[in-house]
C-alpha positions in Angstrom: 0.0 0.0 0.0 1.3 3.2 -0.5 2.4 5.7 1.7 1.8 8.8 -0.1 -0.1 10.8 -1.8 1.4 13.7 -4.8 -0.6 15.7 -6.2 0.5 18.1 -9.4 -1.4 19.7 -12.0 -1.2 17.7 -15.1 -1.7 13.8 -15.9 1.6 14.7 -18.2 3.4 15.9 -15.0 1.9 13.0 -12.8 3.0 10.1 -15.1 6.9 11.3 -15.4 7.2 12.1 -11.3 5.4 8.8 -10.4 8.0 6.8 -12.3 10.6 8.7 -10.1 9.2 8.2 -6.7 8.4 4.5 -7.2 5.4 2.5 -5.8 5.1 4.3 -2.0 3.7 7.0 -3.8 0.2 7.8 -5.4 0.6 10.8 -7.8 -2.6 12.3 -9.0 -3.6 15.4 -11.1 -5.9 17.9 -10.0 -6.3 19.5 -13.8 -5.1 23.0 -12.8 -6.9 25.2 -10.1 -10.2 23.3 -8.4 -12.0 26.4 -7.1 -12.1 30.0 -8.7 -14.5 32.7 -8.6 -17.6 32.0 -9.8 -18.2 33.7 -13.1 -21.7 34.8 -13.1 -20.7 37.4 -10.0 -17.9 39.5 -8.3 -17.4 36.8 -5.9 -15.7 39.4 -4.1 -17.2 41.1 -0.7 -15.7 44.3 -0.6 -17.2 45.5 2.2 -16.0 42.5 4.4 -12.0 43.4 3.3 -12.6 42.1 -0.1 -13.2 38.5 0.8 -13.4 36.3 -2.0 -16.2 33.2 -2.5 -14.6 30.6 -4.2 -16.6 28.1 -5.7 -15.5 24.7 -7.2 -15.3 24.8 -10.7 -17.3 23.1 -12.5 -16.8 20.0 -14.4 -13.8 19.2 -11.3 -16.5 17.4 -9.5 -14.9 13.7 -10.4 -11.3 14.6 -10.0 -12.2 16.1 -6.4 -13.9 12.6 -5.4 -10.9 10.7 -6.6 -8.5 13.3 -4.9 -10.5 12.6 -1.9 -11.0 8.5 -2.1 -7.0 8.5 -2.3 -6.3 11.2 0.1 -8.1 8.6 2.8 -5.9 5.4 1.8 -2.3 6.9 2.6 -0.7 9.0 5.6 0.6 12.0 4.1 0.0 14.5 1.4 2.3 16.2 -0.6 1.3 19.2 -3.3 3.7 19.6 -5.8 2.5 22.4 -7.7 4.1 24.2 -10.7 6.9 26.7 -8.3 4.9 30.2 -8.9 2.4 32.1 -7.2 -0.6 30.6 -9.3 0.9 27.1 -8.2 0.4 27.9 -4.6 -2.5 29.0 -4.9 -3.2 25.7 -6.2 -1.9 23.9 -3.6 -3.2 26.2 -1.0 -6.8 25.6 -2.4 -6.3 21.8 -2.7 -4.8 22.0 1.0 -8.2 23.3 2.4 -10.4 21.1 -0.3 -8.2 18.2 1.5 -8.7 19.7 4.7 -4.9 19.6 5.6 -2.9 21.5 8.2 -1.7 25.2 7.4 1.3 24.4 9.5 1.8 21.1 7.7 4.7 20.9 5.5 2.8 19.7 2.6 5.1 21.7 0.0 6.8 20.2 -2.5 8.7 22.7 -5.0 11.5 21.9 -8.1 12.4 24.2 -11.0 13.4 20.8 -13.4 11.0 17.8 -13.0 14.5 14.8 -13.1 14.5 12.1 -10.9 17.9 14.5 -9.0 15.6 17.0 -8.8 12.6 15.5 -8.0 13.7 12.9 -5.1 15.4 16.3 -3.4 12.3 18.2 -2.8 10.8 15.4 -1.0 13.3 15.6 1.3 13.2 19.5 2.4 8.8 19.8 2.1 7.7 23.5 3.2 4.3 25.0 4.6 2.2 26.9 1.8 3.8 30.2 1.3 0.4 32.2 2.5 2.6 35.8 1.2 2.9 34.1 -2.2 -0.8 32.7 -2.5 -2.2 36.3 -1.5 -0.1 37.9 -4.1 -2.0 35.4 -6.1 -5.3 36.0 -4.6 -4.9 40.0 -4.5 -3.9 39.9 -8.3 -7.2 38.1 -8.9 -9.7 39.8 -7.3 -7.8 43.2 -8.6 -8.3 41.6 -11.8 -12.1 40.9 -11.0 -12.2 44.8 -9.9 -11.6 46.2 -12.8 -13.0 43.4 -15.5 -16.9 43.3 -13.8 -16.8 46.8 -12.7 -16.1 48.3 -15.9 -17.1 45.6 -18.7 -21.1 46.0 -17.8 -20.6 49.7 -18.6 -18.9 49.0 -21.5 -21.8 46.6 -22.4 -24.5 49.7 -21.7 -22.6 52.3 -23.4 -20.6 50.8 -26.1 -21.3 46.9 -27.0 -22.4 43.8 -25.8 -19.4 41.6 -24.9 -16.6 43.7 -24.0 -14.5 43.5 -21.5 -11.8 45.6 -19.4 -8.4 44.5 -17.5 -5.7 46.1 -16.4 -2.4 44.3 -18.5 -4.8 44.0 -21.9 -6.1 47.9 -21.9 -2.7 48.9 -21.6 -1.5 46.8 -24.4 -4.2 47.8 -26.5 -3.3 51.2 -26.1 0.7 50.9 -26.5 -1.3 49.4 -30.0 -3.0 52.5 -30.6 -1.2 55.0 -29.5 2.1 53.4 -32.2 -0.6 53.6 -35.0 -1.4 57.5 -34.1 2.5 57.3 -34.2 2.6 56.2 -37.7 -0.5 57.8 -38.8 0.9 61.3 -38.1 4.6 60.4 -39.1 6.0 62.5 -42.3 8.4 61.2 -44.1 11.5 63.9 -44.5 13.9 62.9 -47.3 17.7 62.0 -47.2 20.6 60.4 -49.6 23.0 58.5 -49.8 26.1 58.2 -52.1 27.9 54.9 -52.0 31.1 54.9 -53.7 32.4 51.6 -55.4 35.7 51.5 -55.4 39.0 48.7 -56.0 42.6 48.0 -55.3 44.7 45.4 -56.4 41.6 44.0 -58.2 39.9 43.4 -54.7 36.6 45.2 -54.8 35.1 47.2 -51.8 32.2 50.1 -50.5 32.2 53.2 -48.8 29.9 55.9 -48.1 29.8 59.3 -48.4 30.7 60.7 -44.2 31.5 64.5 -44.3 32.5 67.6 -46.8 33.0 71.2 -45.2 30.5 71.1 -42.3 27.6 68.7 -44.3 27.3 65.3 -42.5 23.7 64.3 -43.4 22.4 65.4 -47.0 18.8 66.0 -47.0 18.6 67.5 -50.7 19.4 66.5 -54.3 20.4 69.8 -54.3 23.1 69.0 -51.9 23.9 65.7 -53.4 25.1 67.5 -56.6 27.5 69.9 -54.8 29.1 67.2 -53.0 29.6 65.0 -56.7 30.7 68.4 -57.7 33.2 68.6 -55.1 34.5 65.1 -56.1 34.5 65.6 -59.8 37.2 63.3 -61.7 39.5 63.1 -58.2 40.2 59.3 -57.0 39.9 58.1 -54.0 43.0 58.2 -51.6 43.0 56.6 -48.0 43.3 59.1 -45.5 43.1 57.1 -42.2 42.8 53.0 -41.2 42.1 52.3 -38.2 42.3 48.4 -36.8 40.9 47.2 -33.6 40.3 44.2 -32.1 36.6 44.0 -30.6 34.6 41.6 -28.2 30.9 40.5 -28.8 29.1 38.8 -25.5 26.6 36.3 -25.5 22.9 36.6 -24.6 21.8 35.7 -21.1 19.7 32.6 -21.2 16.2 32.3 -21.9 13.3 34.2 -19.7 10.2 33.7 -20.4 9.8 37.0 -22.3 13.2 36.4 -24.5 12.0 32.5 -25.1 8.5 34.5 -26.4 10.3 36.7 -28.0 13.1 34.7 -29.4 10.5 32.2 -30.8 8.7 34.5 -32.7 11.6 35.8 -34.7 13.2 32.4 -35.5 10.5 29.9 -35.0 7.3 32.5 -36.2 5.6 30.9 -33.2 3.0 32.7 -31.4 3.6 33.3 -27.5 0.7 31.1 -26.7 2.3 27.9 -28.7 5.7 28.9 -27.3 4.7 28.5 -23.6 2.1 25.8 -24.8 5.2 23.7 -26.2 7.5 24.7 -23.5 4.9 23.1 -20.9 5.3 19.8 -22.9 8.8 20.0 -22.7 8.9 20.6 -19.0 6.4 17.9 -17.6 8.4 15.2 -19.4 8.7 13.3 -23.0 9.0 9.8 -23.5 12.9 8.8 -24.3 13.0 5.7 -25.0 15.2 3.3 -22.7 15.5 6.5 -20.2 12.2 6.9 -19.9 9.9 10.3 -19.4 11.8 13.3 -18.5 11.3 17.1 -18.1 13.7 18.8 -20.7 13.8 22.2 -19.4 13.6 23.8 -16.6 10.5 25.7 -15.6 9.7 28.3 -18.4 7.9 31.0 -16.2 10.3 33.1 -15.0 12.1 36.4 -15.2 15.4 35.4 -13.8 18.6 34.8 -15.7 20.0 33.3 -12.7 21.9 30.1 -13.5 23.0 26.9 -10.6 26.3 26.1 -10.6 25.6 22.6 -10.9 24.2 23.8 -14.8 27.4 25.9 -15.3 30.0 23.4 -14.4 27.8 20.7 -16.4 27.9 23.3 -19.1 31.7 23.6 -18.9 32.6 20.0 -19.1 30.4 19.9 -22.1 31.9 22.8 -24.0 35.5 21.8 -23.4 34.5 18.3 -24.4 32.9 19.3 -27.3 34.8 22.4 -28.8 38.2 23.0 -26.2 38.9 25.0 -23.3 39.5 28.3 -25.2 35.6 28.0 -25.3 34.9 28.5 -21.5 35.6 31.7 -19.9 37.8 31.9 -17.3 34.9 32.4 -14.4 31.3 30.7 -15.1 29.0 34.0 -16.9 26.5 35.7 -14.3 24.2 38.0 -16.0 22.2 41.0 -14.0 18.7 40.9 -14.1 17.4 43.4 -16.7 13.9 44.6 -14.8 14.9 46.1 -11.5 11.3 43.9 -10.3 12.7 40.5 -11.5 11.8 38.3 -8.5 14.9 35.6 -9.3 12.7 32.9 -7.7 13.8 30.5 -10.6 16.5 29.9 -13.0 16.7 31.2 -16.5 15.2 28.8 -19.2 17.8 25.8 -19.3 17.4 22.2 -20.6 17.7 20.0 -16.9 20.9 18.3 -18.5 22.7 19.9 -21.6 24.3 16.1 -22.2 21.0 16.1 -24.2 21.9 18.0 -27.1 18.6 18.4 -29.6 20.3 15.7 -32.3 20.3 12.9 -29.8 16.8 13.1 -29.0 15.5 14.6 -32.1 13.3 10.9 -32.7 11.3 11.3 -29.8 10.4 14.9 -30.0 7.4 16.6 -32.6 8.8 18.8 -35.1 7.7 21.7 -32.8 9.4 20.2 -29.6 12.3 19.6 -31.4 12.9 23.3 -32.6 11.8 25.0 -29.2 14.0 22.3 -27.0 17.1 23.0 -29.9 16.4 27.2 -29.6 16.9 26.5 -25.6 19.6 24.4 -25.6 21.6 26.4 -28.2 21.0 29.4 -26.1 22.1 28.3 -22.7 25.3 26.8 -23.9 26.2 29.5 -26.0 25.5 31.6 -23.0 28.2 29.6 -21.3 30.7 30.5 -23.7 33.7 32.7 -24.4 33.1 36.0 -26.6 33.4 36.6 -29.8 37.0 38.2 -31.4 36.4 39.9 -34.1 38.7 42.1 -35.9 37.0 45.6 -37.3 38.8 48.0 -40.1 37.6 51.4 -40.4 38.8 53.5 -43.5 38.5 56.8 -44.4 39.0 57.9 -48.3 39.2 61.1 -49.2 38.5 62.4 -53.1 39.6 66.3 -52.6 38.1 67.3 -49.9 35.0 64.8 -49.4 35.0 62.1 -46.8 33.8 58.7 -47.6 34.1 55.6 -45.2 34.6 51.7 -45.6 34.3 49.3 -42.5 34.6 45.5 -42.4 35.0 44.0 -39.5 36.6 39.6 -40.0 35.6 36.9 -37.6 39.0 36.6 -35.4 37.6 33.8 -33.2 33.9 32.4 -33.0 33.6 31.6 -29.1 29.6 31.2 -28.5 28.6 32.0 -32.2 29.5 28.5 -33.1 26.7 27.5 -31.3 24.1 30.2 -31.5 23.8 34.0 -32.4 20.7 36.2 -31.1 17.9 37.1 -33.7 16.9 40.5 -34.1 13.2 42.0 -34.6 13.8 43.4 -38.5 15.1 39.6 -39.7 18.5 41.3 -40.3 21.8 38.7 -40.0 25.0 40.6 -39.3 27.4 39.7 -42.4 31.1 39.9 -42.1 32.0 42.5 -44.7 35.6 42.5 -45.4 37.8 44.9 -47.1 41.2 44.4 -48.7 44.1 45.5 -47.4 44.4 49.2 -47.3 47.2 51.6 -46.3 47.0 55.3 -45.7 48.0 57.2 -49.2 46.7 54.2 -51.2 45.1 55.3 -54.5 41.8 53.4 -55.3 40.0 52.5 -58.6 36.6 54.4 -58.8 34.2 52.1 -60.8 30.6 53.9 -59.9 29.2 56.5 -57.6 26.0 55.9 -56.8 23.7 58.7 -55.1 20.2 57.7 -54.2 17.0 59.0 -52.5 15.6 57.7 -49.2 13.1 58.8 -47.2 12.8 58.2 -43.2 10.6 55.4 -42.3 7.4 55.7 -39.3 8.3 53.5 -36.2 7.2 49.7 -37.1 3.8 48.7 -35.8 4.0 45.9 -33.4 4.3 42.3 -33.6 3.8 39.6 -30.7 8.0 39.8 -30.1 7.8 43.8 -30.1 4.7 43.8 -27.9 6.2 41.4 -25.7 9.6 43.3 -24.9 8.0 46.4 -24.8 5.1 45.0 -21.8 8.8 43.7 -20.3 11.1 47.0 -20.7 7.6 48.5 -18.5 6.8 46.4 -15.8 3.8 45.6 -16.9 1.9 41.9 -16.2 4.9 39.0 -15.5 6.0 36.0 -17.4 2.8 34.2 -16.8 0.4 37.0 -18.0 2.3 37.9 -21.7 0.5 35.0 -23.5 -2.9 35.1 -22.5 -3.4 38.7 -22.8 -2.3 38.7 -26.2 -5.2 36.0 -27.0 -7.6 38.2 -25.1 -7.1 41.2 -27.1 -7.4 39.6 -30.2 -10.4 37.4 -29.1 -12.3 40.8 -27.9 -11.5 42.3 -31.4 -9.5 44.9 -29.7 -6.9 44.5 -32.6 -6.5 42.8 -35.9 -3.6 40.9 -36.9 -2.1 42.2 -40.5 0.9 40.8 -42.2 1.7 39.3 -38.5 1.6 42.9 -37.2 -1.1 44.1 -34.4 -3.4 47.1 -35.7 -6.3 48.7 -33.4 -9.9 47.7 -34.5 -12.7 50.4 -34.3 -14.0 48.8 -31.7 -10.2 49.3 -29.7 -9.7 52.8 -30.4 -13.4 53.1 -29.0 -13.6 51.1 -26.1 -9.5 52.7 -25.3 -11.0 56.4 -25.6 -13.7 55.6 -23.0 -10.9 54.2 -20.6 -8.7 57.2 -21.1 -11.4 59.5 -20.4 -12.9 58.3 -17.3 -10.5 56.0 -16.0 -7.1 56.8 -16.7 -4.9 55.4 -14.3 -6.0 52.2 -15.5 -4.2 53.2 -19.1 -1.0 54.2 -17.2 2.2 52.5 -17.4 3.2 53.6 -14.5 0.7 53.2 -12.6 0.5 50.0 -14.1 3.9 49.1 -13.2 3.0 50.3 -9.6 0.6 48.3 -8.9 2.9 45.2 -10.2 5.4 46.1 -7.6 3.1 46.4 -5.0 1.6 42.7 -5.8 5.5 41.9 -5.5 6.0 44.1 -2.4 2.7 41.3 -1.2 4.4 38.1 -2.3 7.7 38.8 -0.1 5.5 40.2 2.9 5.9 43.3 3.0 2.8 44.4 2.3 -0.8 43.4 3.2 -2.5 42.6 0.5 -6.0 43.9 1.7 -4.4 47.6 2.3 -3.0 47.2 -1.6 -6.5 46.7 -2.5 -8.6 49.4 -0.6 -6.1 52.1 -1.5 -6.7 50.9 -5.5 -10.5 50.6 -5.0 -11.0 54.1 -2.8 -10.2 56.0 -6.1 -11.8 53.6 -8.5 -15.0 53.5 -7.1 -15.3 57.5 -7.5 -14.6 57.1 -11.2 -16.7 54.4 -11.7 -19.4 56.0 -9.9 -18.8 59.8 -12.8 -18.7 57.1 -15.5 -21.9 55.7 -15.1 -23.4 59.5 -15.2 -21.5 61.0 -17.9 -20.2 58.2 -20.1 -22.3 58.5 -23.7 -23.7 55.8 -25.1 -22.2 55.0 -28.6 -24.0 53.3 -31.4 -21.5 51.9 -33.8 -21.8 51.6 -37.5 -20.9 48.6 -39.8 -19.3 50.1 -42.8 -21.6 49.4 -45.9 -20.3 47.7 -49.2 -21.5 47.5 -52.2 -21.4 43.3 -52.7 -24.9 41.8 -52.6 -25.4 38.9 -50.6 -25.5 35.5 -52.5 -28.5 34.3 -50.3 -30.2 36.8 -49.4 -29.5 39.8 -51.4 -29.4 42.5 -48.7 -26.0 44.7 -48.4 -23.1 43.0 -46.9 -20.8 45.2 -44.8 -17.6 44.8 -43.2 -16.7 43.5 -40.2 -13.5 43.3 -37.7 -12.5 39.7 -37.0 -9.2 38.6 -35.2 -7.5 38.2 -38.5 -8.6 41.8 -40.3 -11.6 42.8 -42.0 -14.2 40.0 -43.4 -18.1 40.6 -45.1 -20.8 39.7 -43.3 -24.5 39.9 -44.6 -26.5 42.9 -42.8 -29.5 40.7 -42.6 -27.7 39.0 -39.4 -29.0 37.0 -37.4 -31.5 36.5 -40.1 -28.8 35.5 -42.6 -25.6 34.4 -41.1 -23.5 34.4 -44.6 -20.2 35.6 -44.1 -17.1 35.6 -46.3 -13.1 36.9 -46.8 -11.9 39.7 -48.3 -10.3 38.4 -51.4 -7.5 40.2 -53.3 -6.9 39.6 -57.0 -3.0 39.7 -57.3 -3.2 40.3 -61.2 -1.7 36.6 -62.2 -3.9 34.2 -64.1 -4.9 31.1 -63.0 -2.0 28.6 -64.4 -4.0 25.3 -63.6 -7.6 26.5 -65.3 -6.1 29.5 -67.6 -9.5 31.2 -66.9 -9.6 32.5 -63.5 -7.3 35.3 -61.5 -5.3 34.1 -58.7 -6.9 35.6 -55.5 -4.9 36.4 -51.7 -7.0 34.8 -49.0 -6.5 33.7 -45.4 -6.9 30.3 -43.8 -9.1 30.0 -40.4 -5.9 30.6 -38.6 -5.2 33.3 -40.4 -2.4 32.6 -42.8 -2.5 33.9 -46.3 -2.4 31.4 -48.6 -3.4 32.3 -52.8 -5.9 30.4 -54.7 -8.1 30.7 -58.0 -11.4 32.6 -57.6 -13.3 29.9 -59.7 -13.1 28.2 -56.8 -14.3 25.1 -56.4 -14.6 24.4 -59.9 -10.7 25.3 -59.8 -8.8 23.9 -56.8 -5.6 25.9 -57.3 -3.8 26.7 -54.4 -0.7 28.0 -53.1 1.0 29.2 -50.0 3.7 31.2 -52.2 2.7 34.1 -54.6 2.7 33.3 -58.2 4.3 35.5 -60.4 2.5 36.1 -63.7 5.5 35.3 -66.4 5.9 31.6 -66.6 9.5 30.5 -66.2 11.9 31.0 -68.5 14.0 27.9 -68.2 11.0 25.3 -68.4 7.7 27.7 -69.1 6.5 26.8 -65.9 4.9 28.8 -63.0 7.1 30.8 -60.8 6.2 31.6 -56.7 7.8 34.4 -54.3 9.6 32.6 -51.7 9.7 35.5 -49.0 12.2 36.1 -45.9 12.1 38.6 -43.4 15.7 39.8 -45.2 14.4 39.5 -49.0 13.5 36.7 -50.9 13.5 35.1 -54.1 11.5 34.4 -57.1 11.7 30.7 -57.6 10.4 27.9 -60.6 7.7 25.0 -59.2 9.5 22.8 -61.6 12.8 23.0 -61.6 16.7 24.9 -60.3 15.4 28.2 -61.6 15.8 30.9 -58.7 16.3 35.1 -59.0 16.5 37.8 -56.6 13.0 38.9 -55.7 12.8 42.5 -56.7 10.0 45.1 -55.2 8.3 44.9 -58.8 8.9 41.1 -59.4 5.8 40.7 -61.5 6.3 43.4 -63.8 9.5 42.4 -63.9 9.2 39.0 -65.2 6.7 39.6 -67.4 8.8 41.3 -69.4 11.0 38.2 -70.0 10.2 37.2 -73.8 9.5 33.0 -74.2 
């Protein structure tokens, strides 16, 4: 009979600790939290120090009786909960469901779920942390505050089905307030000339850097004094300068970078990152090994690192690639946010003997790439920097400065394993230039002068909006994910070419927040608030005080808002496409992936359908119908023929109009976040994508 009784979240987590702890123990899951507040109330007294009612949730109604039935067949009881506040508050509400001791140590806490790992927690159990459980609790009922105070005004006054929190309306409006950014940008104009010069048949750039006091041209008009200046006069080196520079490593994974990180190199959303990340934590299947939790636990916002990981890591790097690829003392990084609470590690995977090749056959294409990003990460982290040696030249034709700068890889140290993505898709290229000595005398083959104009601030994607919540203080690790799902889900904001935009319906609902309740729109208020919640988990604050002075204020608004917020009716914008069924109007609608029709004889008539756009290419399959952009259910744009279904072309690459002209067949945009290429369906046939790539080709003659 067994002695003991675990109980974790998930049936996942359950089966890989119950092979570690043998047969004493019973390990069940409870399925996440089993009480909540209900959702068809506050299920908050405020008046009574805001009290909350929890109520079992429902559906949890079997898994409590089993809990129960086992709980009275062994002699102790041992909650091992995921190691944040949300998991004790899990274990704190299974504790009183169970009806165990507050003073019992019933705690059971690892940050890497290995049989090492595992087997040491049971041998130091705590109490419930009741400091971390109301930071959980006062977090939830602020949370419950704001969402059913203000979303049945929104409801009255605006629309049915709205809703308001604190993390989300913020993000909305760091959303907004970037497209009023670009919206008002104007573009100012500026050049560049880029020289092309040689030497010794070795062929090399610079660009134009100073004449008398000019610096920046802004003009053509400036552009031709300076290619006045330089007439027929060659090029002669002025100045070299040689240097020998370090580049560091990036600390290992947080859960914002691993969000962030994934997006750019992966083009996963945050939800799927952490979705993944859980798998790969709570244990895969190896084979003869058995299950085991990869990584260590992927909600946190501490780059701290054991020094069990970091001598492992050593002995694996000097194995692997020598000892000039340690450092000479293990890397400690600083923790970014001044509010990092360094309760965990930094993302690691629980043994980095497991490199991603040697378990590659029991991992899904997805686990496999998020387990490799990790893994590459924290060992390069581990590593020496990268040498590089950097040239700058300056070259002088009479009395106009142009500059050349290359820089060689000396020594790789981490980059061998892994180099940091960046947010424009840009790859740092070693550009190297020949040797150069001052007085040297270059051949001139072009000059090149050409037009720019400056660019509005990018609008954001998941990775951007991710950092910049981060960089704030605003939500933590745990909160990133689902409050980019909300937003979307409330048709806050639309998702265009991977980019967020404001909705109608956002720039409405975010102007009624500003107005009458602004300090739930501030950052740093916002932020504030986060470190109080903080301030609550290491007890130094009581959480109830945190509360009242928040509600004292918030009540007063809500109380003006409910007299002087106007009701607004909002308008569907008409177009002029019949419906197919019905024949009324059909007008145009805001879904989570961008605009869509929808017949205006709803509920009546409940045709809907996409926004198609013809891409000017014929159909190459039937020869009669035009090649259309649409978007899949998950929004992805994929192209197809608008005879559809009597044509079934489709395509998740672009066609380009002109056939090929190797084999006549069709050719496809094969895009990058750097560029991209134009490339045949048939055969070898591949070209630089240009910005006009189907005018373009279709000038190519059979």
């Amino acid at each position: 009979m067994a002695d003991c009784l675990v109980i974790v979240e998930s049936p996942a987590k359950a089966k890989t600790i119950g092979k570690y702890l043998g047969s004493k123990f019973i390990v069940k899951a409870s399925m996440g939290h089993i009480r909540d507040l209900p959702k068809s109330q506050m299920g908050v007294e405020i008046e009574n120090g805001f009290e909350p009612k929890y109520i079992t949730i429902r559906g949890k109604g079997s898994v409590l009786k089993e809990l129960k039935d086992a709980r009275k067949k062994v002699k102790k009881v041992y909650l091992a909960a995921d190691p944040d506040r949300e998991g004790e508050a899990i274990a704190w509400h299974l504790a009183h469901y169970l009806e165990l001791s507050q003073e019992e140590d019933c705690r059971v806490v690892f940050n890497e779920i290995t049989k090492q790992a595992v087997k040491d927690a049971f041998k130091s159990p705590r109490k419930i942390n009741q400091d971390l459980v109301n930071a959980q609790q006062a977090r939830r009922i602020l949370d419950r505050l704001v969402g059913y105070k203000i979303s049945p005004l929104l409801w009255k006054k605006v629309k049915k089905g709205l809703s308001a929190g604190r993390v989300q309306s913020v993000a909305v409006k760091l959303i907004m307030d970037r497209e009023n950014e670009i919206k008002a940008f104007i573009p100012e104009e500026y050049w560049s000339i880029t020289a092309g010069l040689a030497i010794n048949g070795a062929n090399f750039e610079a660009k134009f850097h100073a004449w008398n006091e000019i610096k920046e041209l802004h003009s053509e008009a400036e552009v031709k004094e300076v290619l006045a200046a330089i007439g027929s006069q060659p090029f002669l080196v002025s100045e070299v300068k040689e240097k020998e520079r370090q580049r560091n490593p990036a600390a290992p994974f947080i859960t914002s970078t691993l969000q962030q990180e994934a997006a750019r190199k992966l083009n996963f959303r945050a939800a799927k990152t952490m979705s993944v990340a859980q798998q790969l934590y709570e244990g895969i299947d190896l084979g003869k090994e058995g299950t085991v939790g990869l990584i260590t636990y992927m909600r946190t916002d501490s780059t701290r690192i054991s020094p069990v990981a970091q001598e492992e890591a050593k002995a694996y790097i000097v194995g692997k690639y020598g000892s000039d690829y340690v450092p000479e003392t293990p890397r400690n990084y600083t923790k970014k946010n001044a509010n990092a609470q360094d309760a965990h590690e930094g993302i690691r995977p629980s043994s980095v003997e497991r490199d991603p090749e040697s378990i590659k056959e029991y991992l899904s294409r997805d686990q496999y790439r998020l387990y490799k990003l990790i893994w590459e990460r924290f060992v390069a982290s581990q590593m020496s920097s990268a040498v590089l040696d950097t040239m700058t030249v300056d070259l002088k034709a009479g009395e106009v400065t142009f500059r050349a700068a290359g820089s060689k890889l000396k020594f790789p140290g981490f980059m061998k394993v892994y180099v940091e993505g960046n947010d424009d898709g840009t790859t740092e290229e070693d550009k190297l230039l020949p040797p150069l000595r001052i007085g040297d005398e270059t051949k001139t083959n072009v000059i090149d002068p050409k037009q720019h104009f400056t660019q509005p601030p990018p609008r954001y994607t998941e990775a951007r909006l991710v950092r910049a919540l981060e960089e704030m203080g605003i939500g933590r690790p745990s909160t990133y994910a689902p409050t980019l799902e909300t937003i979307q889900k409330r048709g806050y904001v639309a998702i265009e070419e991977k980019k967020f935009v404001p909705t109608e319906l956002g720039e409405l609902v975010i102007q009624q927040m500003e107005q009458f309740f602004p300090e739930i729109l501030d950052v740093e208020f916002t932020a504030q608030m986060e470190g109080e919640l903080d301030h609550v988990e290491e007890g130094k604050e009581d959480w109830v005080r945190v509360l009242d002075q928040f509600y004292s204020s918030f009540e007063k608004r809500l109380e003006v808002a409910e007299e002087e917020m106007k009701e607004i009716e909002i308008q569907d914008e008409i177009s002029d496409i019949a419906c197919e069924k019905c024949g009324q109007h059909m007008v145009y609608k805001m879904g989570r992936f961008g605009k869509f029709l929808a017949c205006s004889g709803f509920p009546d008539c409940r045709n809907t359908k996409p926004i198609v756009k013809d891409i000017g290419v014929t159909c190459t399959k039937c020869k009669e119908g035009h090649i259309v952009e649409r978007r899949s259910k998950k929004g992805r744009v994929f192209f197809g023929c608008d005879r559809y279904p009597e044509c079934d072309f489709v395509s998740w690459d672009k066609p380009v109009e002109a056939p090929c002209p190797d084999c006549g067949a069709m050719l496809v945009e094969k895009r990058t976040k750097s560029g991209g290429t134009v490339q045949c369906t048939a055969c070898d046939f591949k070209d630089e994508l240009k910005e006009e790539a189907a005018d373009d080709y279709a000038a190519i003659e059979d």
